[in-house]
N, C-alpha and C positions, 0 to 999 in steps of 0.2 A: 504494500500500500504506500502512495505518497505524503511527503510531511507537509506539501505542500499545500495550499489553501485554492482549492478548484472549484469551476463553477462550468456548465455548461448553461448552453440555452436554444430553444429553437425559434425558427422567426414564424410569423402568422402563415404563412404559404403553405407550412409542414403540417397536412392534412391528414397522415395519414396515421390515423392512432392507433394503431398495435406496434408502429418505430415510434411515436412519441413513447408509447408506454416503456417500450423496450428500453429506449434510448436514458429514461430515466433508473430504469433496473438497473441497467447496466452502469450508468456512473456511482450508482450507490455502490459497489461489490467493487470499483476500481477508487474508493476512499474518495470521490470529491464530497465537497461539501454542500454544492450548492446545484439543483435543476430549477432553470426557467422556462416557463412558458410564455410566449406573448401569446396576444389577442389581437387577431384583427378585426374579419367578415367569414369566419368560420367558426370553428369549436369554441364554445364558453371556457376559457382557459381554468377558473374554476371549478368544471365539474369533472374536465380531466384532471388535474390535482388532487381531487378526491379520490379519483379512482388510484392513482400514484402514490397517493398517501395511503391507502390501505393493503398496499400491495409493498411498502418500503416500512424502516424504522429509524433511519438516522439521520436521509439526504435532508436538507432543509430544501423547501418548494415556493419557489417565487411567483408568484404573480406577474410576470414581468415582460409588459406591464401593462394594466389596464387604464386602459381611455378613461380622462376626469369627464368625459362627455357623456359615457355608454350605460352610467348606471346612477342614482344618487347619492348624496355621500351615504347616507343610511344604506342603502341596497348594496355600495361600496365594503361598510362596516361590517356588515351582518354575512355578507360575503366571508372576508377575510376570518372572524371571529371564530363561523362553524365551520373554515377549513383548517384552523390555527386546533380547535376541536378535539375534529376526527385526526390530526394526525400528530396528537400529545405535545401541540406546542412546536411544532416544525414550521410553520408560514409563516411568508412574508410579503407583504402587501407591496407592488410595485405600482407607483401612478405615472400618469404623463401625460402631455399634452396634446398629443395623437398629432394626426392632420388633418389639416384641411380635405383630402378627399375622402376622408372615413368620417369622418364628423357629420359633414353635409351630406355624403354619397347613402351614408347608411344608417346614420341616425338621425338624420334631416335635422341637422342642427346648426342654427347660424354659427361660424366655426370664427368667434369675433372675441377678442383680448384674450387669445388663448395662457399666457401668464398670469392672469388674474381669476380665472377660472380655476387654472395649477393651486395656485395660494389658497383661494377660497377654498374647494373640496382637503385638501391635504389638510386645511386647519382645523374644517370638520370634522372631517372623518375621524381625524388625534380624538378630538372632545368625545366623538361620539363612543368610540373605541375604550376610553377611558371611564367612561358609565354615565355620561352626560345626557341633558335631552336633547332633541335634534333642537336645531335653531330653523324657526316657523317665520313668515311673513305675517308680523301680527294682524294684518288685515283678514287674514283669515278666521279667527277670532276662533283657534282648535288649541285644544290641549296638546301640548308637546310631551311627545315621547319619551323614552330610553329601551334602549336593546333588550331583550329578555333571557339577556344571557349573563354570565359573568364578567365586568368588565375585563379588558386585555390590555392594560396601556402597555403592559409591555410587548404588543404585537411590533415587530418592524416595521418602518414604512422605509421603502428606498424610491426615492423620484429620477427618473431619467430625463436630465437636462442637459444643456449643451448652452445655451444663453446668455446674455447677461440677467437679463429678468430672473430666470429659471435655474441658473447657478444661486440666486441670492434665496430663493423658496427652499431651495436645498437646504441653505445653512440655517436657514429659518424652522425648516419643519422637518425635516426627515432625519433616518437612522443613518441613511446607507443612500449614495450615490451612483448611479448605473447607467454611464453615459453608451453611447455608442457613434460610431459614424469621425470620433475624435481621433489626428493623427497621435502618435507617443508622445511627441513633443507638447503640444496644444492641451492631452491629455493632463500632463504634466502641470503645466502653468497653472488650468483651473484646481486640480486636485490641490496644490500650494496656494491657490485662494483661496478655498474650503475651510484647508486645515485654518487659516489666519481668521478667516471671519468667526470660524466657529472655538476659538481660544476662550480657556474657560469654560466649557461645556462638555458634555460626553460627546468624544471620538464623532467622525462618520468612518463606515466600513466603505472605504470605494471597492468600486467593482468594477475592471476596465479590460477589457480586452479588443480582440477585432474574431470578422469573422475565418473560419480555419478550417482546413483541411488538408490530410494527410493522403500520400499515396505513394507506391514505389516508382509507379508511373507520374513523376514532376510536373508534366504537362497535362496530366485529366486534374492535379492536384488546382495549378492554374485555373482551368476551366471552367471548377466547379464556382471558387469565391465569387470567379470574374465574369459570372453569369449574375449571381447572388447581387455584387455589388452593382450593375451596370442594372440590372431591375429595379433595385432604389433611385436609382436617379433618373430613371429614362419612366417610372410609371407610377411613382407613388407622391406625385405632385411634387412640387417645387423645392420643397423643406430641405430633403434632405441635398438633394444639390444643390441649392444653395449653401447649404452649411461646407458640404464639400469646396466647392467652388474657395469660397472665402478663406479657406485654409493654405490657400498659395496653389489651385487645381483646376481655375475656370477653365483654360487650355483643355484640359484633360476632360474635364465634363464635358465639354462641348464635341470633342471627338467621340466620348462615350455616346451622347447622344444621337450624335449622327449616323454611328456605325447600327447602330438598333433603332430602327425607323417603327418595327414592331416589337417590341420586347417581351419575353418570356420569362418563366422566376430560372429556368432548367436551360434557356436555350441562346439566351443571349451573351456577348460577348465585348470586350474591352481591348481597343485596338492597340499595336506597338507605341505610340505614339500617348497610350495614357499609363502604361508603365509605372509613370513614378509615384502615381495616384492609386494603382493596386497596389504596389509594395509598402505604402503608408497606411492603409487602413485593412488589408487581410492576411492571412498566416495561411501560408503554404508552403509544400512542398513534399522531403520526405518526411518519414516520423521520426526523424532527428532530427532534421530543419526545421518541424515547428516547433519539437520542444524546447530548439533552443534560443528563437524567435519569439516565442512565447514569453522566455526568462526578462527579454531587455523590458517588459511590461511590469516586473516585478516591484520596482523599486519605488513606484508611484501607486501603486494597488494594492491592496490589503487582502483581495482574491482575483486571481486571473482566471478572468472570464472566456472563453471559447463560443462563440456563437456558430451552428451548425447549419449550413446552407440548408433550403429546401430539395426534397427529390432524390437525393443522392441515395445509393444503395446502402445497404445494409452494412455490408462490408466495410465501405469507405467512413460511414459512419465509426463502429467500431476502433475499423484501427487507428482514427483520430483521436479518438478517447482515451484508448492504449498509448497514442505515442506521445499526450501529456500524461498522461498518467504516470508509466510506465518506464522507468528510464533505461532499460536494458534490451528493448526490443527490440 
């Protein structure tokens, strides 16, 4: 087992739930510490986590992370609380600001001050989590609630920011920091904001990684992130290439986008020419080249996170997990 503090995660695309389930068995028995799920326009990340959780005893299970749009802070709370529950205290509540094209595309919601949205449910949901009553529009003129559970304030919450807005709600409300899409460096700077703003207070656990994949074959290893990454920016609205772009990679974006006129999560592709923009934000290669690719993440992270393409076979999965995991293989 590793002494190392691991986390994988799968991104919303990974549909296919007997490899999410797996994929979670399996990092529990190779010592990580930490599976995520996101949420996008498919599985209730939720209800597979239960199922996770009762099928595990030690991994801890993120949430990670769910849309401040997709549910109330109470339906948020009450969420978190009975999967913190069933699985003796393993969860942890991941929030975020989602996008614009999941906001409006699927929860028909004006997708408008998406940081102040961030702040407000994250500070709710603390209160509510804590055994508080919800907070009512008193025009309504209803009695306010509280959960019918036992309070949890000591549930986690980790928010995935990238911001300036949404870096400051971090050091405001949250346990634990879960950015993505951040070069090492960039990663860096903000995580050394964090610590500074948040002086005097208990810790946050960052969690940073990129995403990764492992193969004997270097060039499917390639193929797989650089499908993964070049789907984020060519179909899931503006955000995330933007944020890329601003990193020192509009070049690169811009070829990304052109070369995938139609883009796929499995099929798409990142031309010679944006290069320096895959080897900044994904882990490939062999299974000693991400392990040790993996390592230069260490020194800014408290857990290094692994994010697992969509689609990819069983296999590939696997010996990804093995080749952090596992340093002998």
């Amino acid at each position: 087992m590793t002494t190392r503090r691991l986390g994988v995660a799968l991104t919303p695309m990974e549909t296919r739930r007997e490899i999410i389930v797996a994929t979670a068995l399996r990092a529990e028995e190779l010592g990580y510490e930490v599976f995520s799920l996101a949420e996008g326009w498919a599985h209730d990340a939720t209800l597979l986590l239960t199922e996770i959780a009762m099928r595990t005893s030690r991994i801890s299970l993120v949430a990670g992370v769910l849309s401040v749009w997709s549910r109330t802070p109470a339906a948020l709370a009450m969420s978190a609380a009975t999967l913190n529950e069933i699985s003796g205290g393993r969860a942890i509540l991941g929030l975020g600001a989602s996008s614009r094209a999941l906001t409006e595309g699927l929860h028909d919601l004006a997708f408008e001050r998406p940081a102040h949205q961030l702040r407000e449910v994250a500070s709710e949901v603390r209160s509510i989590l804590a055994g508080n009553r919800v907070h009512i529009d008193p025009a309504r003129q209803a009695r306010a609630l509280r959960l019918g559970l036992a309070p949890a304030p000591e549930l986690p919450i980790w928010i995935a920011a990238t911001g300036d807005l949404t870096t400051r709600i971090v050091a405001d409300h949250a346990d634990g920091w879960y950015p993505l899409f951040l070069t090492l460096e960039r990663m860096r700077e903000r995580a050394a904001e964090l610590r500074q703003l948040r002086s005097g207070r208990p810790p946050l656990t960052i969690t940073a990684g990129a995403f990764a994949a492992a193969a004997t074959d270097r060039r499917s290893a390639r193929d797989i992130v650089a499908s993964c990454l070049a789907w984020y920016i060519c179909a899931m609205g503006d955000g995330y290439a933007d944020l890329i772009a601003s990193q020192g990679y509009k070049d690169a974006v811009e070829a990304i986008r052109a070369a995938n006129p139609r883009p796929t999560p499995t099929g798409s592709v990142v031309p010679p020419e944006a290069n320096a923009a895959l080897d900044a934000l994904t882990i490939y290669g062999t299974p000693t080249e991400v392990r040790e690719k993996l390592d230069t993440w260490a020194p800014g992270s408290d857990i290094q996170m692994i994010v697992l393409p969509a689609g990819i076979p069983w296999e590939t999965i696997e010996q990804t997990l093995e080749a952090v995991a596992l340093p002998n293989i």
